[in-house]
C-alpha positions as CSV (number, residue, x, y, z in Angstrom):
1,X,124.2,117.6,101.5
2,X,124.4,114.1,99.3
3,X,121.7,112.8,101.7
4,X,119.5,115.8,100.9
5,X,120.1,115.8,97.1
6,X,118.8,112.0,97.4
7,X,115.6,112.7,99.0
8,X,115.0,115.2,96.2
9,X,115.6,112.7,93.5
10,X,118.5,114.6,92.3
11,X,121.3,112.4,92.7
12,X,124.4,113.5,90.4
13,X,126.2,112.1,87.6
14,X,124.4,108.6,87.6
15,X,124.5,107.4,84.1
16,X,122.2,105.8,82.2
17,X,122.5,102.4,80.8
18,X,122.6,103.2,77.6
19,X,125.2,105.8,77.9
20,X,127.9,102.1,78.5
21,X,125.9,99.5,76.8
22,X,124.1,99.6,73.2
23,X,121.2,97.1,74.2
24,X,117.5,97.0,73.2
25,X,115.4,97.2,76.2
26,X,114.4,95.6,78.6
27,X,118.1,95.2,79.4
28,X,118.5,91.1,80.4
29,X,121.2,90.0,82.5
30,X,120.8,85.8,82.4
31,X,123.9,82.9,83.7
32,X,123.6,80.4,86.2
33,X,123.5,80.5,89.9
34,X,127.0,79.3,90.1
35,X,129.5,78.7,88.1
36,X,130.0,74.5,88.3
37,X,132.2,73.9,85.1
38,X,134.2,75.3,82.3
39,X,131.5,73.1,80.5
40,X,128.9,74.1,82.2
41,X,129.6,77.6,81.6
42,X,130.4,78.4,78.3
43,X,127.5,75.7,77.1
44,X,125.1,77.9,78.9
45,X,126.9,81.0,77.8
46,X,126.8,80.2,74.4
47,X,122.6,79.8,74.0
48,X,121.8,82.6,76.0
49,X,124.3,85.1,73.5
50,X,121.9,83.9,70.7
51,X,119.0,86.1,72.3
52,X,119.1,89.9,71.3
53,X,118.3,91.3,74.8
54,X,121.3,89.3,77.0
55,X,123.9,91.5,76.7
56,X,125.2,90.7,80.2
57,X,126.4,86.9,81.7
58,X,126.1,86.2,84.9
59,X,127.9,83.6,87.6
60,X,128.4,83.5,91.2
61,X,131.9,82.4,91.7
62,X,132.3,82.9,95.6
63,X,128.5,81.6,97.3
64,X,127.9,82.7,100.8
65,X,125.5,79.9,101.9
66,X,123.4,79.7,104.9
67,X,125.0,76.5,106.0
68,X,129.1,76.1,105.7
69,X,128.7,72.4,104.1
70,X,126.9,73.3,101.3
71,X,128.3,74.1,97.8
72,X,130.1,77.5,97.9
73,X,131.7,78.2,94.8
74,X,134.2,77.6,92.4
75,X,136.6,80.4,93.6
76,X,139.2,82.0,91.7
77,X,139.2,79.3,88.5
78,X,135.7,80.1,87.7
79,X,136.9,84.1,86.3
80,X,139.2,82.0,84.1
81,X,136.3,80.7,82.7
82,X,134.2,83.6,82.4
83,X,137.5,85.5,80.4
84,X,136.6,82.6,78.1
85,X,132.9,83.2,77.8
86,X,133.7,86.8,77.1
87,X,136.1,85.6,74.2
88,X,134.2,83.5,72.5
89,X,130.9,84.9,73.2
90,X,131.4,89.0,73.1
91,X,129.3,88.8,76.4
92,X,130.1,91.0,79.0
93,X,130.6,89.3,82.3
94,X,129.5,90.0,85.6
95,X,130.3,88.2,89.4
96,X,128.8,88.8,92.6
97,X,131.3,90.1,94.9
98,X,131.5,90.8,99.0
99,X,135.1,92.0,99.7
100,X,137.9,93.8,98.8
101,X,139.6,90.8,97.7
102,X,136.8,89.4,95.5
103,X,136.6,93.0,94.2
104,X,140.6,92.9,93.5
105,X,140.4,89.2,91.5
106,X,137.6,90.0,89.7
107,X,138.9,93.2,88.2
108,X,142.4,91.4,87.2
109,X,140.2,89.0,85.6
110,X,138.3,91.7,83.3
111,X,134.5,91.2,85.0
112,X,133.0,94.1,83.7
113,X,130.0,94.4,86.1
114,X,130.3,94.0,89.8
115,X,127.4,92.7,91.7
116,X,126.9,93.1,95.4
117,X,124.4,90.8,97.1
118,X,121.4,91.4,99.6
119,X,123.5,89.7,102.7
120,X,126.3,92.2,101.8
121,X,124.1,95.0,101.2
122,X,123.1,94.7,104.8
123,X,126.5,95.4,106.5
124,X,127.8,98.7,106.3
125,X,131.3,97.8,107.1
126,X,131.2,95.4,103.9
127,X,129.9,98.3,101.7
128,X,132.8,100.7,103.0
129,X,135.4,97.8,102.5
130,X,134.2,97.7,98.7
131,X,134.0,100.9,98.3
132,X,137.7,101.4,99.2
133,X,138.2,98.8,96.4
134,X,136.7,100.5,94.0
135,X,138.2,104.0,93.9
136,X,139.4,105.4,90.9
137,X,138.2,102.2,89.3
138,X,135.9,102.7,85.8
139,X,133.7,99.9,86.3
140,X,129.6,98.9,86.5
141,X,128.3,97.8,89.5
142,X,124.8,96.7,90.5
143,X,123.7,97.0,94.0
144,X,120.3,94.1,95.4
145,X,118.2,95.2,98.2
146,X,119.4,94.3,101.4
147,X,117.4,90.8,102.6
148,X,114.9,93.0,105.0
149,X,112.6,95.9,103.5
150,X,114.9,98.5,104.3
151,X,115.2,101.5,101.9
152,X,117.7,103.4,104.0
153,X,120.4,100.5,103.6
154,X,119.7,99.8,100.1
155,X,120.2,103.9,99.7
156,X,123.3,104.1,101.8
157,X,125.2,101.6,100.0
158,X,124.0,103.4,96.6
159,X,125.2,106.2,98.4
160,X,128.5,104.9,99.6
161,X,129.8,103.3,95.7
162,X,128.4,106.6,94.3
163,X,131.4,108.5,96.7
164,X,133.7,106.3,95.6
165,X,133.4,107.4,92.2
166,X,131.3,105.5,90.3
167,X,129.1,106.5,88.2
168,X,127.3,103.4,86.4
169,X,125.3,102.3,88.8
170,X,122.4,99.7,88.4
171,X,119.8,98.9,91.3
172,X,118.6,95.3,91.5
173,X,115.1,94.8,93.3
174,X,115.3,91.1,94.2
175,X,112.8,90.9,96.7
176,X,112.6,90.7,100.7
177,X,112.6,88.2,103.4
178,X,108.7,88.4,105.5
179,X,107.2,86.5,107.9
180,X,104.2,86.9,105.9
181,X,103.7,83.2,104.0
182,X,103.7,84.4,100.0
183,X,103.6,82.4,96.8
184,X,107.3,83.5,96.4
185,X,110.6,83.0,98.1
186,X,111.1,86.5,98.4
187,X,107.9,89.1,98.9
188,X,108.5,91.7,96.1
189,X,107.2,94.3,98.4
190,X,106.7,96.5,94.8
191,X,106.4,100.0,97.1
192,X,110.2,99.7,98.1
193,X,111.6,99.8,94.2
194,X,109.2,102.5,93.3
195,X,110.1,104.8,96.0
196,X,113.6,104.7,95.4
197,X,112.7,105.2,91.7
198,X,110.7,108.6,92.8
199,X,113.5,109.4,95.1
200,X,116.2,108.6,92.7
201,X,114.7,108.9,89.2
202,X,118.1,108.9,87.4
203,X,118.8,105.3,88.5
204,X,118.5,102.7,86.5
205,X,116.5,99.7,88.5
206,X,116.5,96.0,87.4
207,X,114.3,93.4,88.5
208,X,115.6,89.6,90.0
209,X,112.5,87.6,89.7
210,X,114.5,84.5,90.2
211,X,115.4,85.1,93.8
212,X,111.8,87.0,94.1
213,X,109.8,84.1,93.1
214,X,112.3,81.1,94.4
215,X,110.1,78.8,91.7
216,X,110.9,79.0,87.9
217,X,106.8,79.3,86.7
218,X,106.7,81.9,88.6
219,X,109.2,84.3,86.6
220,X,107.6,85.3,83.6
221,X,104.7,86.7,86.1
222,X,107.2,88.6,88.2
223,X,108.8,89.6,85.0
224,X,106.2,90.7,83.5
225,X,104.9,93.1,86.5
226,X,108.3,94.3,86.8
227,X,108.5,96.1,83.0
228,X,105.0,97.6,84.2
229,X,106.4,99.2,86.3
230,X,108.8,100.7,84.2
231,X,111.6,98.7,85.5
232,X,114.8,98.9,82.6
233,X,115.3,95.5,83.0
234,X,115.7,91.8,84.5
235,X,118.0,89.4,86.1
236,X,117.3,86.0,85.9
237,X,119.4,82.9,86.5
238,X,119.9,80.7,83.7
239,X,121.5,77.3,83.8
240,X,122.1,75.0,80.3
241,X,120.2,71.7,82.7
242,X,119.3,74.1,85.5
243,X,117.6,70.3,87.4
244,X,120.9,69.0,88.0
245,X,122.3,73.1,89.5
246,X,123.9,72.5,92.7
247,X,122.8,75.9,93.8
248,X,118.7,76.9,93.9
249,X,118.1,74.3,90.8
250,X,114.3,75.3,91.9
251,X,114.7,79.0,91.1
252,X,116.6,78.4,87.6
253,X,115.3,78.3,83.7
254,X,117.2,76.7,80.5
255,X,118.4,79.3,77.5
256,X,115.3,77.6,75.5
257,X,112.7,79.0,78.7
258,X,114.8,82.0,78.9
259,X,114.0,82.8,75.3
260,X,110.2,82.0,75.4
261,X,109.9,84.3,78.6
262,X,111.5,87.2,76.7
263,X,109.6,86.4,73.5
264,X,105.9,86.6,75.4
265,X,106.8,89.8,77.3
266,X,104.6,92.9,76.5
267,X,106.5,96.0,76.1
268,X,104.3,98.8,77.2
269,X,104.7,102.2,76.4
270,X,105.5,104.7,79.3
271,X,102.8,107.5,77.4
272,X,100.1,107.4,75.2
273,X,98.3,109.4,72.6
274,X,97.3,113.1,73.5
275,X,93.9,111.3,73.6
276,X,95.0,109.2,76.1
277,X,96.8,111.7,78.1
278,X,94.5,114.2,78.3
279,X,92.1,111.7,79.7
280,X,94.7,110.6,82.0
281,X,95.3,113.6,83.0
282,X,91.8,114.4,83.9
283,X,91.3,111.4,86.3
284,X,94.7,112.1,88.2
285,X,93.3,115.4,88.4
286,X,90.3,113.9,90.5
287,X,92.8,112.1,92.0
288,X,94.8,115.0,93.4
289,X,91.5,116.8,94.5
290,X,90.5,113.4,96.8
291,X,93.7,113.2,98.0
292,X,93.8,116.5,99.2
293,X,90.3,116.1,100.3
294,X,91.6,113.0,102.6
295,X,94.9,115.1,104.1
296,X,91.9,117.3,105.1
297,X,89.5,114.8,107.2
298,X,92.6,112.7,108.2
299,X,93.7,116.5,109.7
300,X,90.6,117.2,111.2
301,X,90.4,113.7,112.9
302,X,94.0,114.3,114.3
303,X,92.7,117.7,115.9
304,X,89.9,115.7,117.5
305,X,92.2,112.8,119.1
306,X,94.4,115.6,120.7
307,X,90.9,116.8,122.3
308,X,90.6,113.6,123.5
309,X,94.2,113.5,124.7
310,X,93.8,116.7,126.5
311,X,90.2,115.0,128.2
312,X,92.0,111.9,129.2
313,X,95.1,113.7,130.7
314,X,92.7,116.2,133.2
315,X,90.5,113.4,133.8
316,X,93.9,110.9,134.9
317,X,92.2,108.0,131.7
318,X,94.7,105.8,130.6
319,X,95.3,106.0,126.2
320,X,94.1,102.9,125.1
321,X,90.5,102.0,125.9
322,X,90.7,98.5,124.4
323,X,86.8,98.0,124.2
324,X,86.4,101.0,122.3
325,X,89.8,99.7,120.4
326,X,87.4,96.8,119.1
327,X,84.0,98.6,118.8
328,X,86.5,100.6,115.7
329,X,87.6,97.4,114.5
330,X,84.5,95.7,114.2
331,X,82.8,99.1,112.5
332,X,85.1,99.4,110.0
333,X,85.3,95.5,109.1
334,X,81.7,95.9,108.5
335,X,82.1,98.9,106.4
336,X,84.5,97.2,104.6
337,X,82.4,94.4,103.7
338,X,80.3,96.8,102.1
339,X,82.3,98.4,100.4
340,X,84.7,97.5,97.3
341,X,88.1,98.3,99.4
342,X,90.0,95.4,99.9
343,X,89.5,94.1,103.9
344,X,93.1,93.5,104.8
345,X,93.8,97.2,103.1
346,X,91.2,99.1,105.0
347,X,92.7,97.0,108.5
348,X,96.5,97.8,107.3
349,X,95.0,101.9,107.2
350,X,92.7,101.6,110.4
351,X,96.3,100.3,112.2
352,X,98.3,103.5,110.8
353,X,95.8,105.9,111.7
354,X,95.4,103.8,115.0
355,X,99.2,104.1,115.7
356,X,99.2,107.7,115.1
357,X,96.3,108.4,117.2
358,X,98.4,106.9,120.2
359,X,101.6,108.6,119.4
360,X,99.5,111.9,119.6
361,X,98.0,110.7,122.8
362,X,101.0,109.5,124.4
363,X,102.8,112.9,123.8
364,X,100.1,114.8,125.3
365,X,100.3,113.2,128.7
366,X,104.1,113.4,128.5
367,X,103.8,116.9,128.2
């Protein structure tokens, strides 16, 4: 029944972010990769709590890194030095954590957000262990995609926190690994986010464009794109001399670029005047009428494809006729040249439609 209540957007009880934290929005969650130093920390610490929006300090204390001799963390010693930054800054802090023990030491330590990573994310077994840790436990906790564009996981470890009782929690879009070469580190894959806002419209979403973009000029873009889309806020990893982080020094922006991002963002307004809405609503309303209008010919074509299913099967054809395959391609490339419709759009629907063509196909000569 929780599955269902998902996939009707209705999930329960998930509170919003300003129902635990008075903060203008965007909400801005800003610290360094990893915590290095006391010094380090609190110097860094103490410029970013000078900017309205960064309510929330970040630091990874425990780094799971790709290779075993690279820099992993400060452990333990570095939540004494956040209980610091939260003294002498007011900040709330918040850790990234991937056990039950890191879970257990955080919470002694008074982290008041929880963070769990996209490697976690990925493991089900992980989730369930952290899940355990948390119950009866009044605390925030933000969830990352996992690393591949995989909604399902990223819903079932929402899913699996939200039975273990808690109720604050924040989604954190930070991108997906693809084979496809991109400008960033991380393809932001926008379609992934969105439909887990539709499906889940109660949860708050924030947006990582550090780990997204991999390259600090990149940010402010990916930020920017981000609060168009009506995401509630943004992560990004500040360090006080972010050229000399021992952790993704690339990826990483001072307090003084921190504050120039935040001061050039637009804020947009989710509506407009009844002027502007009634116009609105008059071209989604041509919208809606093409759309249905496509369902319809995309039918029809469907209907056709099982007649040519049925003609193969009697007449012992094999599916794919890969000349014919190409003849399609070819058309429609040259349509598409004519057309304004973007080329690799038009291939990317030609391939669905293709795919589904076969599946029909395929079924029918099974039968």
């Amino acid at each position: 029944m929780g599955l269902f209540l998902y996939f009707c957007g209705m999930m329960p009880d998930i509170s919003p972010i300003h129902n635990w934290l008075n903060s203008p929005k965007p909400l801005v969650v800003a610290g360094p990769c990893s915590a290095e130093s006391e010094e380090q920390l609190l110097a860094t610490a103490k410029e970013i709590s000078r900017l309205t929006n960064t309510k929330v300090f970040r630091a990874g204390i425990w780094k799971p890194r790709t290779r075993p001799n690279s820099f992993e963390g400060v452990g333990n010693k570095g939540l004494q030095w956040l209980q610091r930054v939260k003294a002498e800054t007011g900040m709330l802090t918040a850790v990234e954590v991937a056990n039950s023990a890191h879970v257990e030491q955080a919470l002694l330590h008074s982290v008041d957000v929880l963070w769990i990573g996209a490697r976690t994310v990925v493991n089900p077994f992980s989730i369930q262990e952290i899940a355990v840790a948390l119950k009866g436990v009044h605390t925030v906790v933000m969830i990352k995609n996992p690393v591949s564009p995989d909604i399902e996981a990223w819903m079932g470890a929402i899913e699996r926190v939200k039975k273990a009782g808690i109720d604050i929690i924040i989604a954190v879009h930070r991108g997906f690994s693809s084979f496809v070469k991109t400008p960033c580190r991380n393809a932001p894959m926008w379609e992934i986010p969105i439909e887990l806002k539709r499906r889940v419209p109660g949860l708050p979403i924030l947006c990582d464009p550090s780990h997204i973009t991999g390259k600090r000029e990149l940010i402010a873009g990916i930020s920017q794109k981000a609060l168009d889309l009506e995401m509630d806020g943004l992560m990004i990893e500040t360090h006080v001399h972010p050229e000399k982080a021992l952790t993704d020094a690339r990826q990483q922006i001072s307090p003084v670029q921190l504050k120039e991002l935040l001061d050039n963002l637009i804020i947009r307004k989710p509506s407009g005047n009844t002027e502007f809405e009634t116009r609105l609503d008059l071209l989604r309303n041509e919208i809606d009428k093409l759309d249905s209008a496509l369902i319809d010919i995309v039918g029809r074509r469907m209907e056709v494809v099982k007649e040519i299913g049925q003609y193969k099967k009697e007449n012992n054809i094999t599916i794919l006729q890969i000349q014919r395959w190409r003849n399609i391609i070819n058309d429609w490339q040259a349509r598409g040249g004519e057309s304004s419709l973007d080329l690799e759009f038009l291939m990317r629907l030609l391939d669905e439609i293709h795919r589904e063509s076969i599946r029909i196909q395929t079924q029918i000569l099974e039968q």
